[in-house]
Structures are given as structure tokens and as C-alpha cells.
N, C-alpha and C positions, 0 to 999 in steps of 0.2 A: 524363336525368341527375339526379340527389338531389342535392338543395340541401347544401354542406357547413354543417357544425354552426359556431354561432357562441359566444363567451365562453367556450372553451377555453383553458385556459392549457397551456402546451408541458409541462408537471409532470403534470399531469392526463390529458393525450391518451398521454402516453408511459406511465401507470399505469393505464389504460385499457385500451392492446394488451396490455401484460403479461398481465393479469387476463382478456383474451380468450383465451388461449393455457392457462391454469392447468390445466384440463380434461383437455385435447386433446394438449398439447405443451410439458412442463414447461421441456423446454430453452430454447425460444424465449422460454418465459412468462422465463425466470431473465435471457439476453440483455437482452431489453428494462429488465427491474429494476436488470443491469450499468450500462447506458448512461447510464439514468435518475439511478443514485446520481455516478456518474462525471461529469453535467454539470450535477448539483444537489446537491453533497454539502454544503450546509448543511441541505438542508432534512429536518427533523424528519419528515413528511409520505411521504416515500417512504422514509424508511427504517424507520417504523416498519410500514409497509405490506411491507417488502421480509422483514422479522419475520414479519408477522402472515400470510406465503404460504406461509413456510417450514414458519409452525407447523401451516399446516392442513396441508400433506404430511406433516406429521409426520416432517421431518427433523432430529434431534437437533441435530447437530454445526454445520449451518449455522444452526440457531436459535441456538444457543448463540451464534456467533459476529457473527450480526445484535443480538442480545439484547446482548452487550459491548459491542458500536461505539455503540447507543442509548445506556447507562448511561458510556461516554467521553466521549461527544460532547453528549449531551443529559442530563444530569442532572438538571437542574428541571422537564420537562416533567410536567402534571400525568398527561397520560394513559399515559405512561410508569409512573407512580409508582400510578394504579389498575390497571394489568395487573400492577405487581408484589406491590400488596395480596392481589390475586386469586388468585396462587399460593403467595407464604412462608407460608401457615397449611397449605398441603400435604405441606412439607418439615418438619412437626411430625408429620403424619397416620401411621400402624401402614401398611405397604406391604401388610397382605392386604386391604385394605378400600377400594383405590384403582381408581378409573375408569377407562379409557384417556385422557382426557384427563391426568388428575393425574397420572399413571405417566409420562405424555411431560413434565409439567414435572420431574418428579425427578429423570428424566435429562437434562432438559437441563440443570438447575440443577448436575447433577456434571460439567457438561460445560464449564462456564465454567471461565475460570484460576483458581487457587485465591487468588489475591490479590482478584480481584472477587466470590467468592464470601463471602471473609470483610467485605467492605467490605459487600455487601450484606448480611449477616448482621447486619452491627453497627447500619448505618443503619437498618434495618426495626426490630432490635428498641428503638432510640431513637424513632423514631415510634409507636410502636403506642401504642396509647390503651386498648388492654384486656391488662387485668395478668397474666392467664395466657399469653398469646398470646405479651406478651414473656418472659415467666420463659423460655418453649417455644425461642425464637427463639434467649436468651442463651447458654441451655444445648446446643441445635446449636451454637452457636458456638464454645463449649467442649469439645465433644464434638471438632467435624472438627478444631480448631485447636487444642490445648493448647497452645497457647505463647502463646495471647492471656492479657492481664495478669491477677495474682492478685488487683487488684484489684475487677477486672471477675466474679472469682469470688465473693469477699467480700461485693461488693457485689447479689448476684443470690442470695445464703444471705437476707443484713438485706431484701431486697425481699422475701422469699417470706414470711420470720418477719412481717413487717407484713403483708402482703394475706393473711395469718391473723387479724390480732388485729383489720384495720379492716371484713372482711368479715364479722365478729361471727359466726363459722363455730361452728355447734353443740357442735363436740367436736374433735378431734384426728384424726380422719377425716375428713380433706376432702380435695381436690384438690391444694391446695397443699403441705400436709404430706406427702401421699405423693410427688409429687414429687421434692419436699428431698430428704427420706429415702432413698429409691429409683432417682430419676436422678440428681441434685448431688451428694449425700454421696460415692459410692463414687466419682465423680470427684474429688471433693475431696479424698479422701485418697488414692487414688493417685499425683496428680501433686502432693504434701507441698504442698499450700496451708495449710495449717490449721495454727495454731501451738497450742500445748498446751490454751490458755483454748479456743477453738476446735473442739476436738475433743473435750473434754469437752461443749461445749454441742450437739455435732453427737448425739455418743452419747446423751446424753438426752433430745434428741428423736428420734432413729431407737427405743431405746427404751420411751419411753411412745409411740410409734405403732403398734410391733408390738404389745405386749401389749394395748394397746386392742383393739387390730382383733380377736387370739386373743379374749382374755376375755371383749369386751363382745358376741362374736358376732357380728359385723359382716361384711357378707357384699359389697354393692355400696356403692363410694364412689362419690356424685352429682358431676355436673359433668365427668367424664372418659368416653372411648370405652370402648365396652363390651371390648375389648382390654388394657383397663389398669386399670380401675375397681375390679379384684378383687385378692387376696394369694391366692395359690397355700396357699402353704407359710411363712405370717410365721413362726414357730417357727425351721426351717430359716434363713430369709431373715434374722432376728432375731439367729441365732447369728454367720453368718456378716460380717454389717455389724458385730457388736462385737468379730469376730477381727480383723478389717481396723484397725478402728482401736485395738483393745490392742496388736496389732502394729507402731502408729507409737508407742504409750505406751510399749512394751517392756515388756508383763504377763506375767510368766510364768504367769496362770493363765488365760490367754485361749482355752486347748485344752481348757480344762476343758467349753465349752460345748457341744463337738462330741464329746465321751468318750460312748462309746457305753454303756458300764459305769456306771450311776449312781451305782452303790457304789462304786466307783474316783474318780471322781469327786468322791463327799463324802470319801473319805478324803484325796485332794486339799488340798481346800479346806480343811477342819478342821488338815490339819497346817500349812500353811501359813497360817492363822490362828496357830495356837498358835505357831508356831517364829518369826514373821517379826513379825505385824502389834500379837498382844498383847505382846508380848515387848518389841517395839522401841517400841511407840504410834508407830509413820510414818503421818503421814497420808497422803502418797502410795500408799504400801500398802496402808491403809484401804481409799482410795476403790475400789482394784482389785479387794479381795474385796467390797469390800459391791454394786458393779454385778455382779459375775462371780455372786456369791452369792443375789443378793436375783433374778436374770433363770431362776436356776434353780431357786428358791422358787418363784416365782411358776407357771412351767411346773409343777413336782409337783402346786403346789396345782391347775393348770389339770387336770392328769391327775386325779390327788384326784376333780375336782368330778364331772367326766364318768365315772369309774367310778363314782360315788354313784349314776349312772342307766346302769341295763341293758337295751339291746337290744328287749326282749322287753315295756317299757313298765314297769318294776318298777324303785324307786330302793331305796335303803340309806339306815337313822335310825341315828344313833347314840343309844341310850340306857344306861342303868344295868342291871347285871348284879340278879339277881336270885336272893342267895341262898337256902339252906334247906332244908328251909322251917324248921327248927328255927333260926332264925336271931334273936332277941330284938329287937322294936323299942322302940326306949329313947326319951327325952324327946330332942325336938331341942335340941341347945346352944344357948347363948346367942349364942353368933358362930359361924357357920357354917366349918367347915373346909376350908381351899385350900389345895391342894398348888400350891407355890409356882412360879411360871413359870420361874424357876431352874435348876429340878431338871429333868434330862434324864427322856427320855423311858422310863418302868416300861413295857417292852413285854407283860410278862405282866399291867397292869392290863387291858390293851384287848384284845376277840377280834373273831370274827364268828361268825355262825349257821351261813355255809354252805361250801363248801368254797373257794370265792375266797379268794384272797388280794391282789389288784388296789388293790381297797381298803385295806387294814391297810399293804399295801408305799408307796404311795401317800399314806398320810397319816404314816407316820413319818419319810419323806425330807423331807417339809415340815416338818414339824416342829425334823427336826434343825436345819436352815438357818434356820428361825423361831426355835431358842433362841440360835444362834450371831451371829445380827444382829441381837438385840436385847436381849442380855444381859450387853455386853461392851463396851468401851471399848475404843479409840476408835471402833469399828462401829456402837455401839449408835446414837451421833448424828448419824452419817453416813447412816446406814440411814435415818431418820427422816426426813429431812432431803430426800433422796432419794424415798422414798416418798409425800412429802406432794408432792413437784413431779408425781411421774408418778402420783398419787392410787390408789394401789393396794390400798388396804384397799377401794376400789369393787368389787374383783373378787372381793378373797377371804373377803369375808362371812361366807361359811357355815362355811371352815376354822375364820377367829376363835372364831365360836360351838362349834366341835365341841370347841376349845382351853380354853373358856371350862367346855366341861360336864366337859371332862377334868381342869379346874384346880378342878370342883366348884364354882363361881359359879352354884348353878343361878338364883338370885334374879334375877340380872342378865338371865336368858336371855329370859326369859318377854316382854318385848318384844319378842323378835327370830320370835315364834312367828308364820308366816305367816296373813296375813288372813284370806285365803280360806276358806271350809270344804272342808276334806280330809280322809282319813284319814291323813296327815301332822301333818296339826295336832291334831289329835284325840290321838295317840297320842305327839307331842311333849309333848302337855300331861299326856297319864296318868303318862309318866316323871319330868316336870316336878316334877309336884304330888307324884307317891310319892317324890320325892327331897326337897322341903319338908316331908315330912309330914303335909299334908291330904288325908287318905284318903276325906273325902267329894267334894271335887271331883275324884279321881282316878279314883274309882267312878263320877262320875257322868260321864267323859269317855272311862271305859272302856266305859261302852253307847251313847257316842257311836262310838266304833270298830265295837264289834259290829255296830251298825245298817250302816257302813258296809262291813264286809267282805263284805256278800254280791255288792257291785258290784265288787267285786275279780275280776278275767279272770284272773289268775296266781294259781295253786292254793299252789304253793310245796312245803316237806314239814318235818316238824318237823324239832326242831333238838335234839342233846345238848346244847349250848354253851347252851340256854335252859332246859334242863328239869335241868341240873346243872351248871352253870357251876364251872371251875378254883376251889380255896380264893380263891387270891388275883388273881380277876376283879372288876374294878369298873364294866367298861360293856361295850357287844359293838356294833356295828353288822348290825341288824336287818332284814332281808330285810323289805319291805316285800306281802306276798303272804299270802294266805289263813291259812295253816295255823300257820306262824311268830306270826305278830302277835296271831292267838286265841289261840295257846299262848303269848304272852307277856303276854298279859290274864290268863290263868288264875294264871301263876303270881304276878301280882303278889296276887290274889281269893286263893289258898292262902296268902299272907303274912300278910295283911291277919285273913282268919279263923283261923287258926293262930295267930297273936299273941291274939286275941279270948279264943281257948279255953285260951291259958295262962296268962293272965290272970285269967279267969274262967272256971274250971273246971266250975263249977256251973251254966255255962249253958244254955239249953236243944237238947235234942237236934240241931235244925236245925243249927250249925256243923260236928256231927261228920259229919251227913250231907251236907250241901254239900262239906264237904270230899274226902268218899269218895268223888263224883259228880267233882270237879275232878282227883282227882289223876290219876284214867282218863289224862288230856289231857298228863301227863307221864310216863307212865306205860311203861320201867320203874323208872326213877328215883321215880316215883308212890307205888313199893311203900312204901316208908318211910313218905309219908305213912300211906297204908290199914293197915297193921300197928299206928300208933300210936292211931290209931280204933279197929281192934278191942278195943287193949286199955282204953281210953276204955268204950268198950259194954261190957267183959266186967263192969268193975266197978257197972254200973246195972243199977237192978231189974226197969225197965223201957225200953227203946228202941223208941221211936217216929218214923219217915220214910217217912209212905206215898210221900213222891218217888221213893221207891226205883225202885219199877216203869216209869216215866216216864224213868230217866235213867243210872241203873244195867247196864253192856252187857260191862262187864269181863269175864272165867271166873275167872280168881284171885277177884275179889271175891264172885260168886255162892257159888264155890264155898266159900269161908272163911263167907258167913252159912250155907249147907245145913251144915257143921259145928258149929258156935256152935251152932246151931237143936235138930242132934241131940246133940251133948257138953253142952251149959248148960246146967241148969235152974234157972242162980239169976237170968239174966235173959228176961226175955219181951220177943221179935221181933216191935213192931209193925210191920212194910216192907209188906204183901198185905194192904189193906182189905179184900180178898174173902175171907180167914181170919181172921174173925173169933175164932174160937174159939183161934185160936193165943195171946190174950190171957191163958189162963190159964198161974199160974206152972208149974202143975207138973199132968202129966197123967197122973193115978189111975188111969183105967180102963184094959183093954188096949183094948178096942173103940174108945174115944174118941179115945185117945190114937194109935191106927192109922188112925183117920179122920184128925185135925189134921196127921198126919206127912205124910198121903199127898196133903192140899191143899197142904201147903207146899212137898212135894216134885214135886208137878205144876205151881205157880207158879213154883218156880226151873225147873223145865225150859224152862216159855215164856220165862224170860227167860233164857234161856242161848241162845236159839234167836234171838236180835237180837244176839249177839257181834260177826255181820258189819257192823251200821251203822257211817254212817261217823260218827266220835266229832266231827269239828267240828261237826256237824248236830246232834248230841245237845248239844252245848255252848253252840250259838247257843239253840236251844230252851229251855236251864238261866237264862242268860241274859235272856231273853225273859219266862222266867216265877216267874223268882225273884228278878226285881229290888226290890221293897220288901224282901225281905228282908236282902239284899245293901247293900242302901244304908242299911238301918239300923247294920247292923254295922260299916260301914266310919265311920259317924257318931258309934259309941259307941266305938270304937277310937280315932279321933282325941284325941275329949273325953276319954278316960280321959290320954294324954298330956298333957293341957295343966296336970294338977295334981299 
């Protein structure tokens, strides 16, 4: 017979058989637990044990109801208080990312009365010692119970606002801020917590959070599950968190954000500008257009930016139209001319090269709503005011600047021109500089582009709107691709020599032939130029361009000097070093004169027979090999301006 066991206590030996049975035979296991709590129902010890049997069956409703009688009965226990540490951070957790165990606390925690669910809601999130955990806790609590105090909401907005400012959080992107904005806020103002002061400071931080997140690119917020860490659709999410609470403001232009029609939408806002806000100066009414106003600026401007870059790895410049070429460049003024920020927007100053319109649509919707909020009282200081809290000139940078080349500040720009070396920067500056006037750093930043075009992937295809631009064109936004950007190097090179030669007519033949060689590149708009050269050559005694051959591929032009060649004899064609003899004025003999005709008429045939190359090849090469010359003219062009 076995010794029986000694220093058993009757608590222990009856929790003992239970826990023999657990296995085998739940019912008996449950019996024994009965008896046990039944003739020891003080002690902590079996019932929390009568818990922790239920939990590993994984039976909801009787945990649930073991788990209440602990938290009745025993509320100070410590080990009580670490099993329930262990699970309220689960009742925060995303339910697709949960374990089978955490799944079983969730529901058992929906499984408690609802008065000790909130008790337990409230007590946990008072002890917690890390500050997200309880924002997490307050706001279930808020969530299952609205009718808990508005206090307790107010006070869980000013907690979140501080474990922002004391965790010295990089940006307006963090954890705690989407929270606010994303789970509090839209409870907040559904169940009218929020008094006026309140829900203005809600709206401007929901906000400056969404347009961070859009603007700044912001893609993963740190410190949250990967469930939550992201913004889908802030835009959308943007709009709708400021309908919600213009709806407790009672704005009537709160629908504006969701107007599908964006022309509807600005006709919207502009009358109701005009009719309500300048009219009356309310500043209540202010403040509704200028958030309603300045949140739909900002989106254009974000469309703006993102059509400025296409698909295919090719952005859009804005630069100056380029007329002419008979277009006169005069001394630059003493003070530079700005069309005034005032003035609405000349849509027929501004084009583009290509058949988009993305772009031009895109930046005059911004624009509208950038003259209307900042050029008008009482908006204009509201806007400001507004804009310096949610720091928004961060995002719209480049609109500014495109505003700035459009108001003709070119002076001011030239810091704004990116570091790096690009052909961006390069051909920011050829614009730059040909719009101040120094035509030798424009030349010399224009064979910084050339160089760089040949690394150009996106071929492109010319442009009318560059090679003829409207009378009353002042700038275009320029395909940033091969063929475009050379032709828009060219034609600034045809300006530049073209003013040279009216200037100074007397000079030597090289202008008229660079130019003949350029205009190809614009060319049939070209014609004008080449027309104006012939008759330039018709009146010299002698024309001299052996470049001719080298770069000359037009038919019109071939064909106009084989006429000249045989109609003229009052000037001599030097183009074909190899016809020599073609130097005399006037050919006497038949014999000789039927020799010279038929070399010159066998050189224009070989060069009639390179029509097919491709002319940007021909242009880079011009380029390439006629830069001293080019850059002298563009040096003595300037200095002729400066006296």
C-alpha cells in the first residue's frame, strides 16, 4: 500500500483531482472546481485557477464569467492585474493579424457585462505607463461606450496633442497624430463633443496631416501595425473628415470638396467669395473659404506637380516663349517688368509644346484659387495665417516658382534652380539667362544641354508652339525630351544670331550661314528665316560657308542655292571647297563655264542625297563644331546691349 502524501492542504488536493480529470473528463475536472470554489470561496488561488482551466478549454462564456467573479471579488490581486496586462493591448490589435489565443481573449472580453468591460477599460487605460497603449485603450473605450464623459474625450485629444510635442516627433507623421485625426476626430465629432474653438483646431490638424502625408510623399507611418501605418486615399479621407466637421460648422461650401466638376466647383467658391465673404468681410465666412479654398489649392497644385512628371520618365519646364525670329532685342530696362500678382490669369500668355493639356488645366485651377486667397481681404490674412500653421509653401515650391516666372521675377528664380546637374538645370538656366539678357552664359549653358541630350531615352517630336509660337505667347511648358529641347536651343541660337546680323549687317558671312543651317531645325516656320538670308546673299559680291556641306540637308535650301548659283552672277558661291573655280565672278567661256556648272551641279546632287538624315544629329554636330563661334556672337550680342 503507498504511503499517502504528506503537507497537503484540502485547497490544493481538491485542485489537484480537478487538474487530474482536465484531459480525460472535463465534467468531473469542472465538479471538483464546483466543490472547491463552494467550500473555499474566499480564496484567490482556486478561482483563479478555475479561470486559467476554462481558458485553456478555450470556453468563452464560462471564462468570461470566472474572469468577472476574479475582477468582483479580487480586485487587487497582483497576478490578476498581469493576466490582464497581458491581454488589453490585444483588444487594440487589427482582428486579421490575431492568434488563436488573442482571438479567445477578444471574445471573451465581449463576453463580460458591459459595465465591467467599461470599468475595465477605464482602469487599464489609468494604469498604463506607455502613452500609446493608453490613447488605444481610452479611445475603445470611447468607441464601445459613447456615453462615457466628454470629458474623458477632451481630455484624450490635449493627451495625444502633447505625446506629439514631448516625443520631439520628426514631422506631423507619426503615430499619434494619425490616430487623433483618423480614430478620435471622427468620433469626436459625431457624438457633438467638440465646441466651435475645438473643431476648428481638430480640422487643422486633421488638415496639415493629410496634406503632409499627400505632398511630402509619405508612404509608411513608424511605430504603428503594418494594418494601419499607411493612408489609402488621404485626399479622399481629407475631404471627407472636413465635410464632417463643416457640417457641425454649417459651411455651405463643404460639398465643394467632393464636386466632382472642378470648374463647378471653382465657380462655387469664387461666387461665394464675391457675393458673401468680400462683400460682407465675415470673418466666419473667411475662415470657410479660405480652409475650403486653400485644401483645393493645394490638391490642384499636388495634380500640377505630378503631371509636371510623365509616365514614360520625361517631366515638363516651364520656360519663355520664343519669338521671331524678326523679333528686336532691345536694352534690358532699368527695372525689370512684373505683371502684377493681382492680375488674373492671361491664359493665352502660357501654352505647351505637346498635345496635353494635364498640365496648363492643372496649373490654372491653382492658380485661380492662389490669386483669390491671397489677394483679397479678409482671406488674404486668414490664408496666410493658416498656411504658415500647416507650412504649405513646403509643398508648393515649384508652383511658386512657375508663378514667379509667370509674374516675370526671373532674377529672383535663379536660386531656386536645382543643384544637382541635370538637364533640367541646364535648360532652366538657358531660359533664365535669355530672359536677363546675358546671352553668353545662355550660350554657354545651351551646350551644356546639348551635351546632355544625347543621354536623353525619350526621343520626343518637334513642336509648332516652339518653332512659331501664338503673337501673344510668353512662356510654354516644355517637354523635356530630345527633339523639343534641341529645337528649343535652336531657336533661342536663331534669336540670338538674327539680332547679331541686324544689327550688324556688315558682318561676316558666318551668321547668315549658321543661320540657314538652324533654321532647317524649325523648319517650315524656318522658311522665313532662309528666305531672309537669301536675300542677305543676293546683295554680296561674294558668299563664303564651306559649312555648307557638313550641315546643310534641307531640299528647299539646296535647291534655292542650285538657283542663285545659276540665275546670279553678281554674287560668287563659296559653299563646295571642292569647286574651286566656282570663285570666279562671272564665267566667260562656254567650255569652263560648263565644267564649274556641272561640279556644282554634281555637289548639290550629293548633297541632296543626305535629305533623309536626321536633322537633330545634324544640329548636335553644328553644335559640337561651331561652338567658338557661336559663343563669340552670343558675347558680342550681349556687349553691344550694354551701351
Amino acid at each position: 500500500m503507498e504511503p499517502m502524501e504528506v503537507s497537503v492542504t484540502d485547497e490544493e488536493y481538491m485542485m489537484k483531482k480537478a487538474k487530474s480529470f482536465l484531459e480525460t473528463d472535463c465534467y468531473r475536472c469542472r465538479s471538483w472546481l464546483l466543490t472547491a470554489k463552494s467550500m473555499f470561496p474566499s480564496n484567490f488561488g482556486i478561482h483563479f485557477e478555475c479561470y486559467e482551466i476554462e481558458k485553456n478549454l478555450r470556453c468563452v462564456q464560462r471564462a468570461a464569467r470566472c474572469f468577472s467573479c476574479l475582477l468582483e471579488d479580487f480586485p487587487n490581486e497582483a497576478i490578476l492585474w498581469k493576466e490582464i496586462e497581458n491581454f488589453t493591448p490585444i483588444l487594440c490589435m487589427d482582428t486579421s493579424s490575431l492568434s488563436e489565443e488573442q482571438t479567445f481573449f477578444r471574445k471573451m472580453f465581449s463576453a463580460l457585462p458591459l459595465t465591467i468591460q467599461q470599468k475595465l477599460l477605464s482602469v487599464c487605460a489609468e494604469r498604463s505607463e506607455d502613452t500609446m497603449e493608453h490613447c488605444r485603450l481610452v479611445l475603445l473605450l470611447l468607441n464601445r461606450f459613447p456615453q462615457s464623459s466628454t470629458e474623458l474625450a477632451l481630455k484624450l485629444m490635449d493627451t495625444m496633442i502633447t505625446a506629439e510635442k514631448h516625443n520631439q516627433c520628426p514631422n506631423v507623421i507619426n503615430c499619434y497624430r494619425k490616430i487623433l485625426v483618423c480614430d478620435l476626430g471622427p468620433l469626436l465629432v459625431s457624438t457633438n463633443t467638440l465646441n466651435q474653438k475645438n473643431l476648428y483646431k481638430m480640422l487643422t490638424k486633421t488638415t496639415e496631416f493629410y496634406i503632409t502625408y499627400a505632398m511630402g510623399g509619405h508612404s509608411i507611418i513608424q511605430n504603428l501595425p503594418d494594418t494601419e501605418n499607411y493612408i489609402k486615399t488621404p485626399w479622399e479621407d481629407l475631404f471627407a473628415s472636413c465635410e464632417r466637421i463643416g457640417k457641425k460648422l454649417s459651411w455651405e461650401l463643404r460639398s465643394v470638396l467632393s464636386q466632382s466638376d472642378k470648374r463647378k466647383a471653382w465657380k462655387k467658391v469664387s461666387s461665394f467669395a464675391k457675393k458673401f465673404v468680400i462683400a460682407s468681410n465675415n470673418s466666419e465666412l473667411s475662415k470657410q473659404l479660405v480652409f475650403c479654398g486653400m485644401i483645393l489649392f493645394v490638391r490642384h497644385v499636388f495634380d500640377y506637380n505630378k503631371s509636371l512628371k510623365i509616365e514614360n520618365g520625361s517631366e515638363y519646364l516651364l520656360v519663355k516663349a520664343i519669338k521671331g525670329p524678326k523679333v528686336q532685342i532691345n536694352k534690358p530696362p532699368l527695372k525689370q517688368a512684373v505683371l502684377s500678382i493681382a492680375t488674373k490669369l492671361n491664359e493665352s500668355l502660357i501654352g505647351i509644346t505637346d498635345e496635353s493639356s494635364e498640365v496648363l488645366d492643372h496649373f490654372k485651377m491653382a492658380f485661380n484659387y492662389w490669386e483669390l486667397l491671397t489677394n483679397k481681404e479678409p482671406m488674404c490674412t486668414d490664408y496666410w495665417k493658416l498656411s504658415a500653421q500647416i507650412k504649405v509653401d513646403t509643398f508648393i515650391g515649384q508652383f511658386l516658382n512657375d508663378i514667379e516666372f509667370y509674374q516675370g521675377k526671373y532674377k529672383n528664380l535663379f536660386k531656386a534652380v536645382p543643384v544637382h546637374e541635370s538637364i533640367r538645370k541646364s535648360l532652366s538656366l538657358v531660359t533664365l539667362y535669355y530672359c536677363v539678357q546675358e546671352f553668353k552664359k545662355c550660350t554657354e549653358h545651351i551646350f551644356m544641354v546639348v551635351e546632355q541630350i544625347e543621354n536623353l531615352s525619350l526621343y520626343g517630336s518637334v513642336s509648332a508652339e516652339i518653332a512659331n509660337p501664338p503673337e501673344d505667347r510668353e512662356m510654354y511648358f516644355i517637354q523635356i525630351a530630345k527633339l523639343p529641347v534641341l529645337q528649343y536651343c535652336v531657336k533661342i541660337m536663331v534669336q540670338i544670331l538674327y539680332n547679331q546680323l541686324s544689327n550688324y549687317p556688315s558682318t561676316s558671312d558666318i551668321l547668315i550661314g549658321h543661320l540657314l543651317v538652324l533654321s532647317q531645325m524649325v523648319w517650315p516656320e524656318g522658311k522665313v528665316i532662309a528666305e531672309d538670308m537669301y536675300n542677305h546673299i543676293g546683295k554680296l559680291p561674294l558668299f563664303t560657308y564651306p559649312q555648307f556641306s557638313a550641315y546643310i540637308t534641307n531640299i528647299d535650301i539646296i535647291e534655292h542655292f542650285m538657283a542663285m548659283f545659276m540665275e546670279n552672277d553678281k554674287c560668287v558661291l563659296n559653299i563646295f571647297p571642292c569647286v574651286a573655280s566656282s570663285l570666279s565672278p562671272r564665267i566667260s567661256t562656254r567650255g569652263a563655264g560648263k565644267g564649274v556648272k556641272e561640279e556644282f551641279r554634281l555637289a548639290l546632287k550629293k548633297q541632296v542625297s543626305r535629305w533623309s538624315e536626321p536633322i537633330d544629329e545634324t544640329m548636335l554636330l553644328f553644335f559640337k563644331n561651331e561652338r567658338e563661334s557661336l559663343m563669340k556672337t552670343a558675347t558680342l550680342m550681349e556687349k553691344s546691349l550694354t551701351f
